[in-house]
DRENDO-933419 format. One record per residue (C-alpha): residue in three letters; x, y, z; residue number from 1. Coordinates in steps of 0.1 Angstrom, whole numbers. Last residue first. Example, Ala and Ser with C-alpha at 12.3 -4.5 7.8 and 13.67 -1.06 7.14 Angstrom:
<logus>
LOGU type     u     v     w seq
LOGU  SER   137   -11    71   2
LOGU  ALA   123   -45    78   1
</logus>
This chain:
<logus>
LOGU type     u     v     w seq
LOGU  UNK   287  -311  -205 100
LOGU  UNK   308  -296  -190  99
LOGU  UNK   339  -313  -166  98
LOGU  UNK   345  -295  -135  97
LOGU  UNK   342  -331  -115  96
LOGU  UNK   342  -363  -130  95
LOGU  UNK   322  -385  -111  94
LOGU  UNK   325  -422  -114  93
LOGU  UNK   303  -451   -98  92
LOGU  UNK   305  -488  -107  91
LOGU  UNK   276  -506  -101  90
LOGU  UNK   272  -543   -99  89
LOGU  UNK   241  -562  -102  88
LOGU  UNK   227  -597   -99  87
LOGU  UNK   204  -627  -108  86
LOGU  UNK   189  -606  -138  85
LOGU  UNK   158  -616  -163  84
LOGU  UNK   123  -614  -144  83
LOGU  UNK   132  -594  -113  82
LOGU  UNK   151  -569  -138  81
LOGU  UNK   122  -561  -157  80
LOGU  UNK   104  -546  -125  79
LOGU  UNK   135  -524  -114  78
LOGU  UNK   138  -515  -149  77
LOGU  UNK   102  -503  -149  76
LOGU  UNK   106  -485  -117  75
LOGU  UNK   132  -466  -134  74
LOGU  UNK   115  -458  -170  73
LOGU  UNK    84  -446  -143  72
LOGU  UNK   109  -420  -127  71
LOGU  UNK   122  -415   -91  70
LOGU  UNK   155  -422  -100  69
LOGU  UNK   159  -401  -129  68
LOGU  UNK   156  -372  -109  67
LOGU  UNK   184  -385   -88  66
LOGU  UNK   210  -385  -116  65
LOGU  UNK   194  -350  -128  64
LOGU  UNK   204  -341   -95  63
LOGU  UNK   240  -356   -94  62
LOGU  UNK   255  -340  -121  61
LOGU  UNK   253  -340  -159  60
LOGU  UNK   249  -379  -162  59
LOGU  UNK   266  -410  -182  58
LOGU  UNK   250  -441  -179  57
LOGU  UNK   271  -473  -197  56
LOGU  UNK   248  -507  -191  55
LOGU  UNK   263  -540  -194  54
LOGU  UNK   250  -572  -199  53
LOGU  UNK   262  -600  -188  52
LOGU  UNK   258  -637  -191  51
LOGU  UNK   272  -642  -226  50
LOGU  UNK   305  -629  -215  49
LOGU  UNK   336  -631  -239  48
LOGU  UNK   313  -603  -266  47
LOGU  UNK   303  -585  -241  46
LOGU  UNK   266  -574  -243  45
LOGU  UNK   260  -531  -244  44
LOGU  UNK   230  -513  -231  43
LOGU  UNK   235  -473  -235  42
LOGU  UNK   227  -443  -217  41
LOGU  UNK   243  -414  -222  40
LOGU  UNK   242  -382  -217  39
LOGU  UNK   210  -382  -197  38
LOGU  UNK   207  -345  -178  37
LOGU  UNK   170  -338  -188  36
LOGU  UNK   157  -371  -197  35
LOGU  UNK   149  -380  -235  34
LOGU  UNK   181  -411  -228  33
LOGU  UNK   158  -424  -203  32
LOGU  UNK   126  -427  -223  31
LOGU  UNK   147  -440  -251  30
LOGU  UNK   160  -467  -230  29
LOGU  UNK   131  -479  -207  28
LOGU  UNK   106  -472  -237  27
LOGU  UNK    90  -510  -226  26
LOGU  UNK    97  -523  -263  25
LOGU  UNK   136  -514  -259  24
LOGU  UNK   138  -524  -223  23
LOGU  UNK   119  -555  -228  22
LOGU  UNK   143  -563  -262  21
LOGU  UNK   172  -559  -246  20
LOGU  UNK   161  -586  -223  19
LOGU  UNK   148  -609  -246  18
LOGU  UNK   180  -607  -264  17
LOGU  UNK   199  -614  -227  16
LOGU  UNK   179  -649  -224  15
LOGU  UNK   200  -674  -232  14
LOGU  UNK   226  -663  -205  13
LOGU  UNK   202  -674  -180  12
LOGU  UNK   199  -652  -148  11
LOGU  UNK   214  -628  -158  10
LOGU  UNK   247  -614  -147   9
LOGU  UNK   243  -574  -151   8
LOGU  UNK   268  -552  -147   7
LOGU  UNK   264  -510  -146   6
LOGU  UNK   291  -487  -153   5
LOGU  UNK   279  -455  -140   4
LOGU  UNK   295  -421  -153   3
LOGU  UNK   285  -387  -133   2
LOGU  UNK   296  -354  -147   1
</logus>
C-alpha cells in the first residue's frame, strides 16, 4: 500500500473554494477515486492554514500508482494546478504486506 500526503500552498489563499471546485466540476476526484487501485483520494483544507490544501492518496501498490499517472484526471490536475498553486510537497509512504 502506497499513502501520499500531498501539500499545496496556493497561490492566493482566497482562492482554495475555486480550487476544489475545478477538481470537483473537471471529474479530477471522482475520476480518480473510480481507478483500479485508488483507495483513497481525498482533498482536505486545514482549518490553521488557509493557503493549503491538502490531498490524502492512498494506493494498492505501485502500478496502479503509475497507472494513474499517465491518465487524463492527471494531466488535468497538472493543468489546474498552473492556474491556482504556487507549490507542492509530497510525502511518500509505503506500507508493505498490508491488503487492501
Amino acid at each position: 500500500m502506497i499513502i501520499l500526503h500531498v501539500s499545496y500552498t496556493l497561490k492566493d489563499p482566497r482562492q482554495r473554494n475555486f480550487f476544489c471546485a475545478a477538481l470537483a466540476e473537471e471529474g479530477v476526484l471522482s475520476a480518480t477515486r473510480g481507478e483500479e487501485g485508488c483507495r483513497e483520494y481525498r482533498l482536505f483544507f486545514p482549518a490553521d492554514r488557509e493557503e493549503e490544501a491538502f490531498l490524502l492518496e492512498i494506493w494498492d501498490d505501485p502500478v496502479s500508482m503509475a497507472a494513474h499517472k499517465a491518465t487524463k484526471q492527471f494531466y488535468r490536475l497538472q493543468e489546474l494546478k498552473t492556474g491556482y498553486v504556487l507549490a507542492t510537497a509530497v510525502k511518500k509512504y509505503e506500507l508493505p504486506g498490508i491488503a487492501h
